[in-house]
N, C-alpha and C positions, 0 to 999 in steps of 0.2 A: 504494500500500500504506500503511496506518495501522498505524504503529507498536507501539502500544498494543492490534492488533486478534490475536486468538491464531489466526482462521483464517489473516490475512495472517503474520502469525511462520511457522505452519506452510508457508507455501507459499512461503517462503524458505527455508526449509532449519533453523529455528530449532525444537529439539522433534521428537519422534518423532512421527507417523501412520504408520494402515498404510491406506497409499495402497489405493485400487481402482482408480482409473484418472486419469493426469493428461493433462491437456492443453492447446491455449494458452490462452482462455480461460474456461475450466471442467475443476473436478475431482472427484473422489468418495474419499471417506472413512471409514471406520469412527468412528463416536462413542466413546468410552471405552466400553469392555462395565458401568459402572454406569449407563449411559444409553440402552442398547437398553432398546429397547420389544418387541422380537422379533429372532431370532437371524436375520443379514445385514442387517440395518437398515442402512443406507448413508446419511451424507451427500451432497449434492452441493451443490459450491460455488460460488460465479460466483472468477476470476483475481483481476479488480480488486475493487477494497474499493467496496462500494454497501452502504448499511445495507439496504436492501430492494428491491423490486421497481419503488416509485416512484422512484428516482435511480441506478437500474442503467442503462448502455448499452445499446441496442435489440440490437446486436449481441450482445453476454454473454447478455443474457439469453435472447433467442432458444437461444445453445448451452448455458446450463445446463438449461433446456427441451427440449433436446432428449436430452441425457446422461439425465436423468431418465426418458426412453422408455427407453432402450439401457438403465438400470439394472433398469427395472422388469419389459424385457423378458431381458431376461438370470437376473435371479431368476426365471421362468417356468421356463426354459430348463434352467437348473443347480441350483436347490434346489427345482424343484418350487410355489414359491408363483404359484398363478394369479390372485391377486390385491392390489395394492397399496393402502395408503395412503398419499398425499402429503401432506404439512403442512406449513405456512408462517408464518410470526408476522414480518409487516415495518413495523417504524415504531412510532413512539412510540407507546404504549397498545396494543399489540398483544400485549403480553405475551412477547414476543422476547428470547431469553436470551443472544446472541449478536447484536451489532450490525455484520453482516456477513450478507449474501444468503446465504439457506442452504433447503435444500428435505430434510425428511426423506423416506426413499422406503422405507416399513416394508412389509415382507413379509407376505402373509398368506395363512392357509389354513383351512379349514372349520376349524369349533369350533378355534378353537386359545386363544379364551378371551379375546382383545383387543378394547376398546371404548375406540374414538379418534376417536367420534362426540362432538360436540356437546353438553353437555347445559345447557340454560337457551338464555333470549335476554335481549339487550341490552335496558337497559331506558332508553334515549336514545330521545329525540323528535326527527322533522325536520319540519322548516315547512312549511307549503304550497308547492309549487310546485318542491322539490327533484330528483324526477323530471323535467323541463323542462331544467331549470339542469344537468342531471349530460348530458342528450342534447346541449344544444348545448355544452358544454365539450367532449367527444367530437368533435363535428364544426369548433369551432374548430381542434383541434388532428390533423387530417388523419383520425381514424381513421374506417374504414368503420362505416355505421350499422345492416351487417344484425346 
């Protein structure tokens, strides 16, 4: 836990949330109601402190990944939204407001008037031959190639 980090405070016992579900290493959250994006908007958290997805434990994250299903399916279930968006912002330049693994899991439903698509693209250049370089990093580092 980081001291300094207000999702690890909270998950000390430091500060009020209202929890939605905890557990050992993953938990879910309500954001402050001036930060929904849509009503039941839920965080979910990884336990340990990982600023994002690259230096999370394969373990955590696997269970934040999968709380994010049970949230997403559950808003199905009990408010009716049959469709989600997931959002993520990990690591420097990411535009990450919170340096601490966090996955928003916003509620959605026909016309309800929310656009949490995308708009523009990056306007960074990569070299020749970064495609190549990014498959064998992948396969140095055990994961399957399909």
């Amino acid at each position: 836990m980081a001291a300094d980090c207000v999702f690890c405070s909270l998950l000390n016992g430091d500060g009020s949330a209202d929890w939605v579900w905890r557990g050992p290493l993953a938990s879910a959250l309500l954001p402050r109601r001036y930060g929904w994006l849509a009503p039941g908007h839920t965080l979910v958290i990884s336990n340990e402190h990982a600023v994002g997805v690259q230096d999370v434990s394969s373990d955590c994250l696997q269970e934040v990944a999968l709380l994010v299903q049970r949230v997403a399916q559950q808003m199905a279930a009990t408010i009716g939204a049959q469709g989600v968006n997931v959002l993520n912002a990990s690591g420097q330049n990411s535009d990450q407001s919170v340096d601490h693994l966090h996955f928003h899991v916003v509620p959605r439903w026909a016309d309800d008037g929310l656009d949490t698509w995308v708009h523009g693209k990056s306007s960074h250049v990569l070299g020749a031959g970064w495609l190549d370089d990014l498959r064998a990093g992948l396969l140095s580092t055990g994961s399957d190639s399909r």
